[in-house]
Chimera marker file (.cmm) of the C-alpha trace (Angstrom):
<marker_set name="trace">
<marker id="1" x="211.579" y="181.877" z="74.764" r="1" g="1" b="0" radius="0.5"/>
<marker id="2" x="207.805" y="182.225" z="75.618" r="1" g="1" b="0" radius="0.5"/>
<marker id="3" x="206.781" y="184.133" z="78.985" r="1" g="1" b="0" radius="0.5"/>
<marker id="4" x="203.711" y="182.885" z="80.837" r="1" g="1" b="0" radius="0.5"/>
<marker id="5" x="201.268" y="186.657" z="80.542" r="1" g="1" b="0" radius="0.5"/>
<marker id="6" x="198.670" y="186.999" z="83.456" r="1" g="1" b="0" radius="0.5"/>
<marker id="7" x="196.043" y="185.724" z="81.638" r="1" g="1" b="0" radius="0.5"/>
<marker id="8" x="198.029" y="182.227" z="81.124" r="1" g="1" b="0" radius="0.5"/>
<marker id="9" x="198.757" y="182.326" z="84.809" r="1" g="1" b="0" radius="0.5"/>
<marker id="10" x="195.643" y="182.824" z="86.050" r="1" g="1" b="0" radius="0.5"/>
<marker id="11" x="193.940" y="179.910" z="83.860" r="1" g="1" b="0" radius="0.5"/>
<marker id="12" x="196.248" y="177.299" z="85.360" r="1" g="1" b="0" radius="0.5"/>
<marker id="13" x="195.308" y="176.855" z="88.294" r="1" g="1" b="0" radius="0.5"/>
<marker id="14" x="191.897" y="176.425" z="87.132" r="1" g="1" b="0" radius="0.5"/>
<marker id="15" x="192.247" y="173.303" z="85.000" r="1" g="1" b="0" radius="0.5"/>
<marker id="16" x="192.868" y="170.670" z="87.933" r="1" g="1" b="0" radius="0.5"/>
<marker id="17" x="189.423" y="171.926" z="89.578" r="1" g="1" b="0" radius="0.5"/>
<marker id="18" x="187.853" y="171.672" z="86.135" r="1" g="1" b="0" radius="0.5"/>
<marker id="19" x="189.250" y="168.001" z="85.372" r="1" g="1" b="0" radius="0.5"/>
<marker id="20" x="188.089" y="166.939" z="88.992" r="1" g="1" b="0" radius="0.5"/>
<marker id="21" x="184.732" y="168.401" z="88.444" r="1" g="1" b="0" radius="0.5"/>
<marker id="22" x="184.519" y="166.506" z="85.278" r="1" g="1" b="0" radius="0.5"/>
<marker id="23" x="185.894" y="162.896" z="86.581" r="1" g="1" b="0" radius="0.5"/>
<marker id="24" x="183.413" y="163.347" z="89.270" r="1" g="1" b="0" radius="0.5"/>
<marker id="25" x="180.392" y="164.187" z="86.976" r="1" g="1" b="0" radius="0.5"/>
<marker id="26" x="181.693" y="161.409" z="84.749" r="1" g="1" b="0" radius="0.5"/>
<marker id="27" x="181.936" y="158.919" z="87.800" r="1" g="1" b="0" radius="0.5"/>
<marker id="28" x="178.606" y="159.755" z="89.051" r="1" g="1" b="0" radius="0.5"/>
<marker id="29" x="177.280" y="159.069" z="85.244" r="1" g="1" b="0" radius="0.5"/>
<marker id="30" x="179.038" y="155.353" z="85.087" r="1" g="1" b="0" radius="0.5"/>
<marker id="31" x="177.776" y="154.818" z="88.982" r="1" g="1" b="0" radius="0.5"/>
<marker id="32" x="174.096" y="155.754" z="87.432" r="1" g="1" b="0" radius="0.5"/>
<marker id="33" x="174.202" y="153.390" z="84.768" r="1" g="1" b="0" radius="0.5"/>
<marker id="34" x="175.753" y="150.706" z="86.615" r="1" g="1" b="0" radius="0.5"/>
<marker id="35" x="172.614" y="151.249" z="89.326" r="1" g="1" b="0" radius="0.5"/>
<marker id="36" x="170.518" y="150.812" z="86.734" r="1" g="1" b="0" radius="0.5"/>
<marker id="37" x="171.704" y="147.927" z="85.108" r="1" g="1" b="0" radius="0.5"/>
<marker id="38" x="171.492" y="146.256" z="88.438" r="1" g="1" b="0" radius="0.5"/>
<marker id="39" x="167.859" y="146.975" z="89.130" r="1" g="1" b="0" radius="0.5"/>
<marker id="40" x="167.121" y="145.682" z="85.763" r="1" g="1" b="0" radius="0.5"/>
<marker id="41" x="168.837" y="142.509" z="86.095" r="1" g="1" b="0" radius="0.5"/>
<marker id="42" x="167.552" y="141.985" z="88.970" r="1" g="1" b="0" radius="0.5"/>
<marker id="43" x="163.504" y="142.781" z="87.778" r="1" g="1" b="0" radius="0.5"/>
<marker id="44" x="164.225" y="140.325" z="85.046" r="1" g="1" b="0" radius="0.5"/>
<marker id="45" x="165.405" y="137.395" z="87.948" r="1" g="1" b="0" radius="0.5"/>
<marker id="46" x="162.225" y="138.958" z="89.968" r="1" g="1" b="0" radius="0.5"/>
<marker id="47" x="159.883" y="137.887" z="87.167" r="1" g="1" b="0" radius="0.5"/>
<marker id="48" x="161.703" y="134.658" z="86.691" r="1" g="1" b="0" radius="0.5"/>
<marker id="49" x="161.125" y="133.292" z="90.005" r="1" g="1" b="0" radius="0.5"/>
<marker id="50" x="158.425" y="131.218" z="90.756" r="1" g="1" b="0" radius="0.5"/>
<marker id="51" x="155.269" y="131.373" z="92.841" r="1" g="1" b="0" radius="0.5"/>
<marker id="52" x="156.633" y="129.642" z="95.760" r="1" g="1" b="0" radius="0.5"/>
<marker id="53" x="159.759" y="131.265" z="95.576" r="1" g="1" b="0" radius="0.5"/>
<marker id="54" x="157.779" y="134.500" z="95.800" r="1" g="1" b="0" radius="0.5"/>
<marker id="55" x="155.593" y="133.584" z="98.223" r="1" g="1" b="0" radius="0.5"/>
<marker id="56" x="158.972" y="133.104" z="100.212" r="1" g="1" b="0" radius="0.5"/>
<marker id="57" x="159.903" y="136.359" z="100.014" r="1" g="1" b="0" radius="0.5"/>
<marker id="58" x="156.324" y="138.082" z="100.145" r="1" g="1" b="0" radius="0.5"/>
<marker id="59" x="155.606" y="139.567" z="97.061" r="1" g="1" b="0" radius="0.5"/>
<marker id="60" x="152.465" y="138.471" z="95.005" r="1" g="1" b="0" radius="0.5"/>
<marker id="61" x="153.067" y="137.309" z="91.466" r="1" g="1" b="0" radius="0.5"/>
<marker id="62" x="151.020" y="140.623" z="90.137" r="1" g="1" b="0" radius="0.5"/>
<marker id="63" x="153.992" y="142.740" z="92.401" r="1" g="1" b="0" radius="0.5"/>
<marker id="64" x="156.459" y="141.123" z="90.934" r="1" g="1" b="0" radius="0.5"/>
<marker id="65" x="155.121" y="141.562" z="87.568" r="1" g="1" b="0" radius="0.5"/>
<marker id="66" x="154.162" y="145.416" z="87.951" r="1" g="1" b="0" radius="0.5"/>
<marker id="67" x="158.093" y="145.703" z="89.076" r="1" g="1" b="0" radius="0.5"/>
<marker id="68" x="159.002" y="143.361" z="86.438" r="1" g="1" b="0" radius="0.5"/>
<marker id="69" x="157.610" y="145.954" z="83.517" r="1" g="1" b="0" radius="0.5"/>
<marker id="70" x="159.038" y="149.211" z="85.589" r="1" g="1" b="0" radius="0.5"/>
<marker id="71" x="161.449" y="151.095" z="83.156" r="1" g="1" b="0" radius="0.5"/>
<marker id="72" x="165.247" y="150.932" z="83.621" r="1" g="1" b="0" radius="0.5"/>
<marker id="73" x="165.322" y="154.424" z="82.490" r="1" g="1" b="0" radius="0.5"/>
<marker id="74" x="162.535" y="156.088" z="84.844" r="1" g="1" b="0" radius="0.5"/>
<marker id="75" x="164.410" y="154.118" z="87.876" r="1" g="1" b="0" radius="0.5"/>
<link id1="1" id2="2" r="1" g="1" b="0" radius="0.2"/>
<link id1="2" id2="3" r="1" g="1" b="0" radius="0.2"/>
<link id1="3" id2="4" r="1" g="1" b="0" radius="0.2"/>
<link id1="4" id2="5" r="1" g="1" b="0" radius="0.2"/>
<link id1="5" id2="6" r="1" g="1" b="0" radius="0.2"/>
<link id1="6" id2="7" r="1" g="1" b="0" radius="0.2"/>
<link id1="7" id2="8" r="1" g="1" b="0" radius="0.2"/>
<link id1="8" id2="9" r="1" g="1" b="0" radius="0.2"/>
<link id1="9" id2="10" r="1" g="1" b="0" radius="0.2"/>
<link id1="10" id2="11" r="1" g="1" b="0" radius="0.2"/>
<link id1="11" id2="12" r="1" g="1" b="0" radius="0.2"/>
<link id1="12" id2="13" r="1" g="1" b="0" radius="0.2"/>
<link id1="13" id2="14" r="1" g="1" b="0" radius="0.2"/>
<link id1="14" id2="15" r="1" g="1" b="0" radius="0.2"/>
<link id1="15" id2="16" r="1" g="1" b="0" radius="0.2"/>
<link id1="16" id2="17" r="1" g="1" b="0" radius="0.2"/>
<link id1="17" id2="18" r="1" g="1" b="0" radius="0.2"/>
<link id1="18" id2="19" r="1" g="1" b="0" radius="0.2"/>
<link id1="19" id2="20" r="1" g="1" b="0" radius="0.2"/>
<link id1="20" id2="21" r="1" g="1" b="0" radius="0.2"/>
<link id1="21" id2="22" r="1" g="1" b="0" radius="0.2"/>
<link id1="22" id2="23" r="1" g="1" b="0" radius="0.2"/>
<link id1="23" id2="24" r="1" g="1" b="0" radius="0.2"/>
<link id1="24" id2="25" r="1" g="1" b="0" radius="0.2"/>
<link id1="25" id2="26" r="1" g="1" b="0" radius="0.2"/>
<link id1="26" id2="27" r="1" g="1" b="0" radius="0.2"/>
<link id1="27" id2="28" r="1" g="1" b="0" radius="0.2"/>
<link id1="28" id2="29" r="1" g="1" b="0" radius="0.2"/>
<link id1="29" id2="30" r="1" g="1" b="0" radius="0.2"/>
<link id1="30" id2="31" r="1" g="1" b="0" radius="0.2"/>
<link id1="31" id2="32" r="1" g="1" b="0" radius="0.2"/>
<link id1="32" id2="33" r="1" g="1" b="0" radius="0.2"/>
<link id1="33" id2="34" r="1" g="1" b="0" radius="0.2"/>
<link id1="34" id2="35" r="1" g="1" b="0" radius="0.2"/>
<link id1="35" id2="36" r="1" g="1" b="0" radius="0.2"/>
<link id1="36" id2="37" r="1" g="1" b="0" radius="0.2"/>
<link id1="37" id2="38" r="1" g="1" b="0" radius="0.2"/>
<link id1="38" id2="39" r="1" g="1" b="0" radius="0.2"/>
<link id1="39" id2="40" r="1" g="1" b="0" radius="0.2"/>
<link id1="40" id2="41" r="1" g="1" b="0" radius="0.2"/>
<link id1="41" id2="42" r="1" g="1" b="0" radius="0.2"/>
<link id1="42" id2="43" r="1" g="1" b="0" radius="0.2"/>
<link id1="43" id2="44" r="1" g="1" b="0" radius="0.2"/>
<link id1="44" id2="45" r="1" g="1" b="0" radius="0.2"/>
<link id1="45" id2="46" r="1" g="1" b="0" radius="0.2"/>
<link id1="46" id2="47" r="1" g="1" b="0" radius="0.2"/>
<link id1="47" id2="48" r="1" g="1" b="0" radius="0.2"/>
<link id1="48" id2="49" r="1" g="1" b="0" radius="0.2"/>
<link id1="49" id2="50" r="1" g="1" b="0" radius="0.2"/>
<link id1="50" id2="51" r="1" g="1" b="0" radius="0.2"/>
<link id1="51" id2="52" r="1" g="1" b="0" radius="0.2"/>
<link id1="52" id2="53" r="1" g="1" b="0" radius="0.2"/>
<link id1="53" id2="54" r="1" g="1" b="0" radius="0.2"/>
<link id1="54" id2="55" r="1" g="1" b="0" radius="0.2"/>
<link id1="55" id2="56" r="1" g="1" b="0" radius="0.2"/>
<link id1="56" id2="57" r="1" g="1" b="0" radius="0.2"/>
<link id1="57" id2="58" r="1" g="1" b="0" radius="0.2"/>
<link id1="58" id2="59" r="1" g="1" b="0" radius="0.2"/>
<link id1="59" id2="60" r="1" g="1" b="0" radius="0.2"/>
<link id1="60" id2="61" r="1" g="1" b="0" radius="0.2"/>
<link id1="61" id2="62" r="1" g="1" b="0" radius="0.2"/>
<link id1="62" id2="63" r="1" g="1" b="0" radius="0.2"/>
<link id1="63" id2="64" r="1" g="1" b="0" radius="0.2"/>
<link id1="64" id2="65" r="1" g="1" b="0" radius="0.2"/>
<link id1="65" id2="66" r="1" g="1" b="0" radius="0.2"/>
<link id1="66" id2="67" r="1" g="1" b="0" radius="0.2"/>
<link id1="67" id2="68" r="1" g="1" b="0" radius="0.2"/>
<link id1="68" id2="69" r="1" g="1" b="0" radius="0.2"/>
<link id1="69" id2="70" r="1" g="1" b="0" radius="0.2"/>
<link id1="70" id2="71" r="1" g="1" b="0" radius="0.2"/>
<link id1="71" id2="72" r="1" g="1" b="0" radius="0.2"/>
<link id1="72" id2="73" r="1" g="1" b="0" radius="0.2"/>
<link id1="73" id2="74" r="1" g="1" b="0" radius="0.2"/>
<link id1="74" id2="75" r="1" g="1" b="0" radius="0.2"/>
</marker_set>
């Protein structure tokens, strides 16, 4: 029969904090992408629309370009 030593003991308790750190880290990674993803989609519908429509909502067809051509990765 195996005994739990001090040393096993005193990791234990340390592994739920670790796996909650991690789903956290890993939640705020998928949250990231997904913002992302949104304000890419939603460049690419920017740059669709057309000058009336953008006159509608104030933005100048060289604004809507410039945001149009912004990187998904640099935000």
């Amino acid at each position: 029969m195996a005994t739990d030593t001090s040393d096993e003991r005193s990791r234990q308790p340390r592994m739920p904090a670790l796996l909650a750190t991690l789903a956290g880290a890993t939640r705020n990674i998928i949250e990231s992408i997904e913002t992302r993803c949104r304000k890419q989609r939603g460049r690419a519908e920017l740059s669709e629309l057309t000058d009336d429509e953008l006159k509608d909502i104030g933005v100048s067809r060289a604004d809507a370009m410039t945001e149009a051509a912004r990187s998904a990765f640099w935000g």
